[in-house]
C-alpha positions as CSV (number, residue, x, y, z in Angstrom):
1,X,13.8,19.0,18.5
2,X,14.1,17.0,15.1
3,X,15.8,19.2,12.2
4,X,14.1,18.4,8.8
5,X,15.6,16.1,6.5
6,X,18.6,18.0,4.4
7,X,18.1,15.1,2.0
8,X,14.1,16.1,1.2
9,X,14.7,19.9,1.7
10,X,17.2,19.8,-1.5
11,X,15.6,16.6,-3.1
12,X,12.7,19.7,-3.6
13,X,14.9,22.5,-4.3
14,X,16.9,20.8,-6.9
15,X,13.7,19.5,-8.6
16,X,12.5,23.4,-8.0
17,X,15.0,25.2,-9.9
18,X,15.6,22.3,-12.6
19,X,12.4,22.0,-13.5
20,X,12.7,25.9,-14.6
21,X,15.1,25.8,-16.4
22,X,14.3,22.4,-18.1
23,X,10.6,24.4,-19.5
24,X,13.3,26.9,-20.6
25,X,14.8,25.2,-23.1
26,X,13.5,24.9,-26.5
27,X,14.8,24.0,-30.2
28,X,14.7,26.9,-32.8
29,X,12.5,25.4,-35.3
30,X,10.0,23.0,-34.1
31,X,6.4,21.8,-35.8
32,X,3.3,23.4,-34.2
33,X,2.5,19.7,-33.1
34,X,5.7,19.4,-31.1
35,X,5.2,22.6,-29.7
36,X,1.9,21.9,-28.0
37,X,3.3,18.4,-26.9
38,X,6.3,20.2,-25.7
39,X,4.0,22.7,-23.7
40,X,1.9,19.8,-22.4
41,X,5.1,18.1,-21.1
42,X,6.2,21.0,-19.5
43,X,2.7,21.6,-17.6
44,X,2.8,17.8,-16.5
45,X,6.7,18.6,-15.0
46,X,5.7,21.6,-13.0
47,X,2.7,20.2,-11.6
48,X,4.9,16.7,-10.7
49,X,7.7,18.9,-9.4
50,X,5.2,20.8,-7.1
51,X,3.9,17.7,-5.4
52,X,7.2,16.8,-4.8
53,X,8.1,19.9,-3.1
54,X,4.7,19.8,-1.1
55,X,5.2,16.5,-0.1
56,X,8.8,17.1,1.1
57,X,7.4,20.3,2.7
58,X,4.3,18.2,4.7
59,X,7.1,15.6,5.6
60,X,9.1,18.7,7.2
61,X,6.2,20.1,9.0
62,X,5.9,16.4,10.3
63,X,9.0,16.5,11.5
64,X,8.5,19.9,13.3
65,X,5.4,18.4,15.2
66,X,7.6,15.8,16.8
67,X,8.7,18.2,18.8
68,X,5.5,18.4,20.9
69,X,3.3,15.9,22.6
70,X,-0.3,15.2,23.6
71,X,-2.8,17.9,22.7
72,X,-0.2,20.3,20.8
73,X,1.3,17.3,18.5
74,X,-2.2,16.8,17.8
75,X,-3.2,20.1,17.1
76,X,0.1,20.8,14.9
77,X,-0.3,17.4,12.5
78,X,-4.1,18.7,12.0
79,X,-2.5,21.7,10.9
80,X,-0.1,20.1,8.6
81,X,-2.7,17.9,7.0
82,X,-4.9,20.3,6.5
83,X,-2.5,23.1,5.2
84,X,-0.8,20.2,2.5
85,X,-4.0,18.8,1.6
86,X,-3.4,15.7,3.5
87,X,-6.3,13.3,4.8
C-alpha cells in the first residue's frame, strides 16, 4: 500500500494554520476602505487555502485507492471524486 505524499499532507497543513494567523494580523489604525479590502483579501486567502487543502486531500484519497484493483479501485476513485467535488 502507497502512503500519502508527506510533501502534500504538510504543503496543506502549513497553508492551514498560516493562513490563520495571516487574517489575524491587522494594523491599529487603518481607513474604513482598507479595512473592507483587507477583509476581502482575507476571504479570497481562506477560500484559496481550502482548495489547496482539498486538492491535497483528493490526491491522498487517490493515493489510498491504489491499493485496490478492478471493481474496488473503481468504486473507491468514484468515491473520491465524488466526495472532493471532482469530475
Amino acid at each position: 500500500m502507497k502512503s500519502p505524499s508527506i510533501d502534500a499532507v504538510a504543503l496543506a497543513i502549513g497553508l492551514a494554520f498560516s493562513v490563520g494567523s495571516m487574517a489575524q494580523v491587522q494594523p491599529k489604525e487603518v481607513p474604513a476602505d482598507s479595512k473592507t479590502m483587507t477583509k476581502e483579501v482575507s476571504v479570497d486567502a481562506r477560500k484559496e487555502a481550502a482548495a489547496v487543502k482539498r486538492d491535497a486531500d483528493f490526491r491522498v484519497a487517490k493515493e489510498k485507492c491504489d491499493a485496490f484493483a478492478g471493481d474496488a479501485k473503481a468504486s473507491c476513485m468514484t468515491d473520491a471524486n465524488t466526495r472532493f467535488g471532482k469530475s
